[in-house]
Each structure stands twice: as C-alpha cells, then as structure tokens.
C-alpha positions as CSV (number, residue, x, y, z in Angstrom):
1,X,-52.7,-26.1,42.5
2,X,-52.9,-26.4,46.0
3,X,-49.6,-27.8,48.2
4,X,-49.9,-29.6,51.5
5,X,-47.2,-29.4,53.7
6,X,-46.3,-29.5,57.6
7,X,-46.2,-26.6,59.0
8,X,-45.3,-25.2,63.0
9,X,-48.2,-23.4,64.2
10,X,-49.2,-21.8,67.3
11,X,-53.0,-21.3,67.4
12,X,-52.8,-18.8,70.5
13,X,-51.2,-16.9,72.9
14,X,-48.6,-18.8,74.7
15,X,-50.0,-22.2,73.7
16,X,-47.3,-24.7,72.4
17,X,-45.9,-25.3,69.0
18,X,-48.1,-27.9,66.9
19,X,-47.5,-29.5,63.5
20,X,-50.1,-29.3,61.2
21,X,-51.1,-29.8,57.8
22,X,-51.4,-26.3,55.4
23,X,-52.3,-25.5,52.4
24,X,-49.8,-23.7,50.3
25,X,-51.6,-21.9,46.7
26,X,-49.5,-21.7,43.7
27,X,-48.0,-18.1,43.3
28,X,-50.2,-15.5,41.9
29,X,-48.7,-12.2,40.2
30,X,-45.7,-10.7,42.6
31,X,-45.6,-14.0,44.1
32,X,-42.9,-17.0,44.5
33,X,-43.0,-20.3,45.9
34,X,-40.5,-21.8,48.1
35,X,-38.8,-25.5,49.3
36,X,-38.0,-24.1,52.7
37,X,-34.4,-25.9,52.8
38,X,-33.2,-23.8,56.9
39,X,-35.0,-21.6,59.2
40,X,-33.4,-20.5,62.4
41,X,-35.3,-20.3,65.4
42,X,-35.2,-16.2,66.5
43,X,-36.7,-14.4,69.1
44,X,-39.1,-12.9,67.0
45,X,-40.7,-15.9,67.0
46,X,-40.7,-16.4,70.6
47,X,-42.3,-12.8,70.5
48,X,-45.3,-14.0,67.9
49,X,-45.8,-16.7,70.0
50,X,-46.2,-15.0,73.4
51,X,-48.7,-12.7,71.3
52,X,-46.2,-9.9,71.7
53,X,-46.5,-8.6,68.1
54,X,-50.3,-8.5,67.8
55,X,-52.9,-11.2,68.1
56,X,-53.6,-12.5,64.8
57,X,-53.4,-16.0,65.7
58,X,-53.2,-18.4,64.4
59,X,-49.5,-17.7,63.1
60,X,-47.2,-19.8,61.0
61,X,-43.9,-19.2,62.7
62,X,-40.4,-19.0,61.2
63,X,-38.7,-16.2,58.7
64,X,-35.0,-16.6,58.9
65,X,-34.9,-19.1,55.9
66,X,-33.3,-20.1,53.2
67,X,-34.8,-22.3,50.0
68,X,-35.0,-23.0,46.5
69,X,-37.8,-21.0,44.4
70,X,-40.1,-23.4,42.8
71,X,-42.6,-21.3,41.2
72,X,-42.8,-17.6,40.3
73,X,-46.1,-15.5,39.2
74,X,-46.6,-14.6,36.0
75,X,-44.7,-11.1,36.4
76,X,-41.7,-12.7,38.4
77,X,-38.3,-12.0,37.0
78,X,-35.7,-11.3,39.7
79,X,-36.1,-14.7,40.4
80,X,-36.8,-18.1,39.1
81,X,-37.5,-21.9,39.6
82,X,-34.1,-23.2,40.4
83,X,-32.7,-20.2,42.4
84,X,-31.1,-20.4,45.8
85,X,-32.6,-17.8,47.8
86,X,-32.2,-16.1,51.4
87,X,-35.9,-14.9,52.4
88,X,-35.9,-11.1,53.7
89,X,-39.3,-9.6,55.6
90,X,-38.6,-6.1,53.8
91,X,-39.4,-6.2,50.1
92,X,-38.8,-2.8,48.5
93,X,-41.6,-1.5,47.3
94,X,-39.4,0.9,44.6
95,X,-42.2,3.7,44.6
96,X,-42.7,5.0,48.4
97,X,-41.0,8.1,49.4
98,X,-38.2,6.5,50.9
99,X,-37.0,4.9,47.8
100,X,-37.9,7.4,45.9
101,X,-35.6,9.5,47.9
102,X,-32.5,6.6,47.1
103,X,-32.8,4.9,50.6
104,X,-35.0,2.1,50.1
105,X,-33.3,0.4,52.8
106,X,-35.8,2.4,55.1
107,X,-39.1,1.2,52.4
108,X,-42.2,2.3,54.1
109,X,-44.5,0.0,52.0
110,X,-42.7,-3.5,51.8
111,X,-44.4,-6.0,50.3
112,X,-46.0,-9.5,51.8
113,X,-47.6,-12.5,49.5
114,X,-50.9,-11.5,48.6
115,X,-52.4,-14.6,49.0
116,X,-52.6,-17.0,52.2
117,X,-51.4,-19.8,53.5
118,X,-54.5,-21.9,55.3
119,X,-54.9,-24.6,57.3
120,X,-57.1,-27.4,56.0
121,X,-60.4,-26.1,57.1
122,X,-59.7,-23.0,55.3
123,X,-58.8,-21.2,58.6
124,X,-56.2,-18.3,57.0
125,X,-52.4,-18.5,59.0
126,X,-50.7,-14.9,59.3
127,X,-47.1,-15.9,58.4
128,X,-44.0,-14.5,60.8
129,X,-43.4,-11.6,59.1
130,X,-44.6,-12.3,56.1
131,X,-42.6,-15.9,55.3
132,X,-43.7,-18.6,57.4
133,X,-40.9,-20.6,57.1
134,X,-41.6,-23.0,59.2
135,X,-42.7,-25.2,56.9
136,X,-41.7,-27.1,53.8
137,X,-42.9,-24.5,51.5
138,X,-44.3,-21.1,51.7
139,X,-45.5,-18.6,49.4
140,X,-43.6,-14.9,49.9
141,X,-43.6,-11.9,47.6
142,X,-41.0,-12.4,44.8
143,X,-39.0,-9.4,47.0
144,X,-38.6,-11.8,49.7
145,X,-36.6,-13.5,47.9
146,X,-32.5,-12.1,47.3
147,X,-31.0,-15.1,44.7
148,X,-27.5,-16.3,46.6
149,X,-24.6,-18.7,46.4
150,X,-25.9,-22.3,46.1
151,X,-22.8,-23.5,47.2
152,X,-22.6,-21.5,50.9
153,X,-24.1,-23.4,53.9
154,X,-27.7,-22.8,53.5
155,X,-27.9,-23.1,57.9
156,X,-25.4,-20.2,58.4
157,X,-26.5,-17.6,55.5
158,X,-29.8,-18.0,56.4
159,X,-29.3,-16.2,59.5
160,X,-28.7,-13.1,57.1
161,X,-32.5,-13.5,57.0
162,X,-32.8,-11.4,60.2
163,X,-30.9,-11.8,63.6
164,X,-27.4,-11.9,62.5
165,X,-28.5,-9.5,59.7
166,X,-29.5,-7.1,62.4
167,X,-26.7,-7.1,64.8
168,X,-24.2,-7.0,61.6
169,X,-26.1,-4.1,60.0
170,X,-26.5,-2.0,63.3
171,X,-22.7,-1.7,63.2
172,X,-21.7,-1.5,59.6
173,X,-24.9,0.2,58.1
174,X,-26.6,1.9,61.3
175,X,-23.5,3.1,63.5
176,X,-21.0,3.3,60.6
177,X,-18.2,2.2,62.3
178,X,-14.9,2.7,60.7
179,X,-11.5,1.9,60.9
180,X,-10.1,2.9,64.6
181,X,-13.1,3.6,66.1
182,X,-14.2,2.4,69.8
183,X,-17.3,0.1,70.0
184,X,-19.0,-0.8,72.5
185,X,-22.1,-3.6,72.4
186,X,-24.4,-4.1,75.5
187,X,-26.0,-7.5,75.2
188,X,-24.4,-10.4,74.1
189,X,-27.3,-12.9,72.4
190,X,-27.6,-13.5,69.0
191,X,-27.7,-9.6,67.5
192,X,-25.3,-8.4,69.9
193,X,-22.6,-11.1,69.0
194,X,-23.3,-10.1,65.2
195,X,-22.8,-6.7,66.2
196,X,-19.5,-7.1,68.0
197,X,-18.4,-9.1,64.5
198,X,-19.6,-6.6,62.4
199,X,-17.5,-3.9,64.3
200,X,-14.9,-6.1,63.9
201,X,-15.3,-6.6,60.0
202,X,-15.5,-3.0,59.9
203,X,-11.6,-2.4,61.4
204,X,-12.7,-1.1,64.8
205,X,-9.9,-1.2,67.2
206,X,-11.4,-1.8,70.9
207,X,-14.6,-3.8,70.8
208,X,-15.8,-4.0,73.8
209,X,-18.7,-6.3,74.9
210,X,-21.0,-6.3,77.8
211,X,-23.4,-8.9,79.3
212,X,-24.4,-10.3,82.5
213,X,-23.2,-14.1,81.2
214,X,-19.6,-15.2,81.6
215,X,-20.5,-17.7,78.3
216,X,-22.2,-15.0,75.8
217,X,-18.7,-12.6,77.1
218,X,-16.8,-16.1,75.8
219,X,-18.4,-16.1,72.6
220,X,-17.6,-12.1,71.9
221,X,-14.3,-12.5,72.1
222,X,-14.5,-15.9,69.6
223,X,-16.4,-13.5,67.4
224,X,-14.2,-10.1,67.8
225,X,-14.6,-8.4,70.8
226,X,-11.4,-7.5,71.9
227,X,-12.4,-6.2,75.5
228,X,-15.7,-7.7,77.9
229,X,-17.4,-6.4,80.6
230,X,-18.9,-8.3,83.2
231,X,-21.6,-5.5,84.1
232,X,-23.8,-8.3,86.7
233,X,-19.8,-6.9,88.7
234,X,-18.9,-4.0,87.5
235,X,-20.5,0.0,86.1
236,X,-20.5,-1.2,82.9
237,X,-20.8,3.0,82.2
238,X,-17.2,3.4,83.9
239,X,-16.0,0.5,82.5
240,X,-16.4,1.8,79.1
241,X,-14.9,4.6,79.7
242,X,-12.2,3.5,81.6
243,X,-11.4,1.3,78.3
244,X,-11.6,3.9,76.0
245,X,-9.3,6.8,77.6
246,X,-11.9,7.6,79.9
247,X,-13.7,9.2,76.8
248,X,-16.2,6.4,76.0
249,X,-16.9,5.0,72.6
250,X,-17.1,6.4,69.5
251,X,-20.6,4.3,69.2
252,X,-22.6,2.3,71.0
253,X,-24.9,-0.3,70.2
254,X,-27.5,-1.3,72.6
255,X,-29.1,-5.1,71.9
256,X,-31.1,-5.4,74.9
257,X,-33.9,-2.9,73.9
258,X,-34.4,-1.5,77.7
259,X,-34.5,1.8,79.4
260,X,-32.0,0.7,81.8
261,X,-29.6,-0.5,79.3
262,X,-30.5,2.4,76.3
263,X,-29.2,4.6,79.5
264,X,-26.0,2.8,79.6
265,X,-25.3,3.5,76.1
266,X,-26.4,6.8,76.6
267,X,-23.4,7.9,79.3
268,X,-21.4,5.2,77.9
269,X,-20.6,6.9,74.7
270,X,-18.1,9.6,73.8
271,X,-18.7,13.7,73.0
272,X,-20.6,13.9,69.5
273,X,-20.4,9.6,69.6
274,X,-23.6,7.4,68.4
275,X,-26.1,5.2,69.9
276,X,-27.9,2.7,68.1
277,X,-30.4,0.7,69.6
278,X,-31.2,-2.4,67.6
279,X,-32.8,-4.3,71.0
280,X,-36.8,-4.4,70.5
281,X,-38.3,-2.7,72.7
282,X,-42.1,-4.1,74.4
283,X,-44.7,-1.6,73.7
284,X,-44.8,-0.1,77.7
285,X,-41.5,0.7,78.1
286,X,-40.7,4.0,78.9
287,X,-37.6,6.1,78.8
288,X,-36.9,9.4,80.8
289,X,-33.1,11.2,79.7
290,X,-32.3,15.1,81.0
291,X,-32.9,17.1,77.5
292,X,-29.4,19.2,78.5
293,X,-27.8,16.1,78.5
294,X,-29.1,15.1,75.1
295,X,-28.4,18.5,73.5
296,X,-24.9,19.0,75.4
297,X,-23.3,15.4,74.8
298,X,-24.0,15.8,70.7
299,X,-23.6,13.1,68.4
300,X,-26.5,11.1,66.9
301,X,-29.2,8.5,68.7
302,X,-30.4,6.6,65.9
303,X,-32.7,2.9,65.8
304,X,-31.5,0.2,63.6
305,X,-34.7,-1.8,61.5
306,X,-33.4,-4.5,60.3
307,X,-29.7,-3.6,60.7
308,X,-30.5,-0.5,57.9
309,X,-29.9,-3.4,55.5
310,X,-30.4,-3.6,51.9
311,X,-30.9,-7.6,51.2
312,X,-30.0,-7.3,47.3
313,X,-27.0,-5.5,48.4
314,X,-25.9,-7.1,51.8
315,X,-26.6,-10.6,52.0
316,X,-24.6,-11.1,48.4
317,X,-21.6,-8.7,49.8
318,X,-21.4,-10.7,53.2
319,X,-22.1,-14.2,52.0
320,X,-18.9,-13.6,49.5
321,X,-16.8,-12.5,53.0
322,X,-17.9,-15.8,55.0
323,X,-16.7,-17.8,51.6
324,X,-13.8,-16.1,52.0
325,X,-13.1,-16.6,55.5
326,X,-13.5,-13.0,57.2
327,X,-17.2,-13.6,58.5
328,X,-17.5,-16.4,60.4
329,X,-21.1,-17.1,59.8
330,X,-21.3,-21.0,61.2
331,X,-20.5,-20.1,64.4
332,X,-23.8,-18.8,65.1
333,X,-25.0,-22.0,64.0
334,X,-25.1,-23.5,68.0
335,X,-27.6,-26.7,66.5
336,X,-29.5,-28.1,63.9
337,X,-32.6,-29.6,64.3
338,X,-35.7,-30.9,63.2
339,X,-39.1,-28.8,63.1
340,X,-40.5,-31.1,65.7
341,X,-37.8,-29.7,68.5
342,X,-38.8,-26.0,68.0
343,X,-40.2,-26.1,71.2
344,X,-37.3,-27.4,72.9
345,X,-35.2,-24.5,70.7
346,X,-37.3,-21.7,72.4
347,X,-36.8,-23.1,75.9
348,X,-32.7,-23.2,75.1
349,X,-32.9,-19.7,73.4
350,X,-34.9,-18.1,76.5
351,X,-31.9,-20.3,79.1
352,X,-29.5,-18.2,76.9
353,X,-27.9,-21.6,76.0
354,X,-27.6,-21.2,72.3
355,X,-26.8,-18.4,69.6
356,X,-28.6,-20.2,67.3
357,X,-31.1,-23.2,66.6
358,X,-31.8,-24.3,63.4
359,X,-34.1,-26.3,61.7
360,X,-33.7,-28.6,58.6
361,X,-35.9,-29.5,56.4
C-alpha cells in the first residue's frame, strides 16, 4: 500500500518551501512507518535547503520529530504500531568497527529506510537526513526510531531529535563536564543554549556564555549560564579568563563552527582543558593554529557528531529529567506552527528571533 500525504519540499537550491503531495510505501524489512505528530525547524534544514549538504534535490525537509509508529517490516521488533517514538538520523548499525569496539555512539554505517519516498510522478525525494519529517508520515529505518514517554510533550522531546540533542551531548557526552568544572560556550542559538544547560545538568560551577546578542546572553542565563559575555564589546578570550582565575575553562565548547571562533576556544581554555566544537563547519573553511601552541597548552580538541549521543540510551535518560523538572526542555520551544509557516520559521531562525520553531501536525 501506498500513503499520500503533504509533504514540505524544496525542489532546488535556495528555491522556497512548497507543499506537495508524496507517496509514502508501506515498510519493507528494517523499515517502520510513522504519523509524524512535531518536527522542529533546525538549521540543518536551512543548510539542505541552501544546497549546503549536497545537491540531491529535490529533498523532503524536516528530522527533529516525534510520532507514533504505524507499521513495522516483517523483521521489526524494537518497535511497534502503537509506540511513541523520538526519530534519531544515527541508527546503529551493531556490526561496524565502532560498535564492535563498544562505542556505537560513533556507528560508521548507520542505517536510512531502504526504500523512497516519491513525489506523484515517481520523482524519488532524498529525506533530511534520512526522516523527512516534514510531512504527515514517513518511512525511516526501524533504528530511527527510540520508543519514549507518551505522556511527555511531544514539541519539546522532539528536539532530542537533533539540535538540543547536540548542544546537550557536546557537554555531557563530548566535553565530560563534571561537577566544579568551568565552562565556557561560544554561541548562544539553539545548540549553544543546550550546551550551557547541559553543563549545568552536569554540576558545573561557572557557566559562562558568549554571543554577540544581548537576547540569546538573556536566554543563557534562563537556561544555566551563570556568567555572559558580550564579545560584539569585550575579548571574549580575556574575559574568560578573567572569570575563571585568569586560568580559563576547564572546557570549552565552540557552537559557531568558525575559525575565528574555534580560535577563541582555543586560547580561551585552561592548561590540559578541552575544546569541543559541535558548530558545523561549511566545507572552505580553513583553520591555521601554531603546532607549539597545540602541543604545549595539552588537553584534548575533540568534534562532537551528534552530541556523542546514544538515542536508546540518552533521549529515555533526559526525557525522565525534563518530567522531573531538572531539564527544562519547553523552553526551547519559542513557537508552534503549522507546516505551511516553515518558511516564515527559517526567516525568524536566520533573524536569531527564535530558539525554536515547531511544527504540528
């Protein structure tokens, strides 16, 4: 059986978001079909949409979802009809060298839906990182899919689906912060907020945040940050330091994804201390550091995919603190809206004006 449902497509590079009528297959083996019940509106998105992750237009947008499975293939049994899931884009493969090794986290071969998604002429959509969410159904590898609380806010758990995943994880998974340490987060959008609340869920002491916006340095301290730098005024380098003892901190998380900030982080962290950069970087950007200065300051410079997360593990484990009241997930819920104002949610996203848009379905 075939499902037609509406669908936000963009048919290529830079042109605008259009509705459109798809065609949704019945899963196959390793498959599982989903009522898309929230997708938030993310930057990677934006980035499919500007052509900045490759060309295979035309894409169906949207991953960071959650909905109800209504079908599973054959071989399905993690999941089944009924379940309230959070869709991930990295489904363990079990059988790659990295999971072999006991981190799957770091999967090398995640798995996609084997079969597509098409629009009505038979014209085959590459989904946004695999899901497609955008949409009233899709059709995702039974992996996607990590089986949750029905009862939690579908709009604010699904953000675990990636950006708020990211910034959380690049603290708590990628930079280990513990309890006492010194944080410091440069860039204060959706995955640096999360990061500045994950440092804070991890019992870090001074968490200090850093952006060019007096409103994103506001949100921060809603969500943790106990210190913000105004760095459009100020060194934001010195006034890191100045903060932490004139040491710097014991890591640093950079959410911009530039050479200019990635530099920042660099000085801006204490002897033996750790950057992370979780900020995507666009494919000609270069970065130039003295190689004495890597080798004498120490410490670790690591990438965070994905925040280092593990979706059967995390997204249960963090979706029990926000019922509990220690992870304020629905703040990062700034709107919800229909898939017919995605447009307008990229505009508001790009003016910095939200942490989150989300759609309902």
């Amino acid at each position: 059986m075939v499902h037609k449902v509406k669908g936000a497509i963009v048919r290529s590079k830079n042109a605008p978001v259009t509705l459109e009528t798809i065609l949704v297959p019945d899963p196959g083996p390793g498959e599982a079909l989903v009522d898309v019940l929230t997708c938030g509106v993310c930057h990677t998105d934006l980035h499919y949409k500007q052509g900045a992750i490759n060309d295979d237009f035309p894409f169906l947008l949207g991953h960071e979802a959650t909905g109800v499975v209504s079908a599973v293939g054959p071989d399905v049994t993690a999941v089944a009809p009924g379940d309230r899931v959070v869709l991930n884009w990295r489904a363990v493969c079990g059988e790659c060298r990295a999971c072999r090794r006991g981190e799957p986290q770091y999967c090398f071969n995640t798995h996609n839906a084997t079969q597509k998604m098409t629009l009505e002429d038979g014209t085959e959509l590459t989904a946004a990182l695999g899901i497609g969410a955008f949409a009233e159904k899709t059709l995702v590898a039974a992996g996607q899919c990590t089986k949750v609380d029905p009862d939690a806010d579908p709009a604010a758990i699904g953000l675990l689906g990636c950006g708020v995943m990211a910034g959380l994880g690049a603290a708590i998974n990628t930079g280990n912060v513990g309890r006492g340490d010194s944080v410091a987060v440069i860039g204060c959008g959706g995955v640096g907020v999360a990061a500045v609340a994950g440092a804070a869920l991890a019992g870090a002491t001074t968490v200090i945040a850093v952006d060019i916006d007096a409103k994103k340095l506001e949100r921060a301290k809603e969500l943790g940050a106990t210190h913000t730098v105004d760095s459009s005024a100020v060194d934001p380098v010195e006034a890191i330091r100045e903060l932490t003892g004139g040491f710097g901190a014991d890591v640093v998380i950079d959410a911009v994804g530039r050479p200019e900030t990635y530099k920042q982080a660099f000085y801006a962290r204490d002897l033996a201390g750790t950057v992370v950069l979780v900020g995507v970087p666009s494919p000609e950007m270069t970065l130039e550091l003295p190689l004495l200065d890597v080798f004498g300051r120490g410490g670790s410079l690591k990438s965070s995919w994905y925040g280092d997360c593990l979706p059967s593990r995390d997204f249960p484990m963090l979706i029990d603190l926000y019922r509990q009241g220690r992870l304020d997930l629905d703040a990062f819920v700034t709107e919800r809206i229909t898939i017919d104002q995605i447009e307008e949610a990229f505009e508001k996203m790009h003016a910095g004006s939200v942490l989150r848009s989300v759609v309902e379905l």
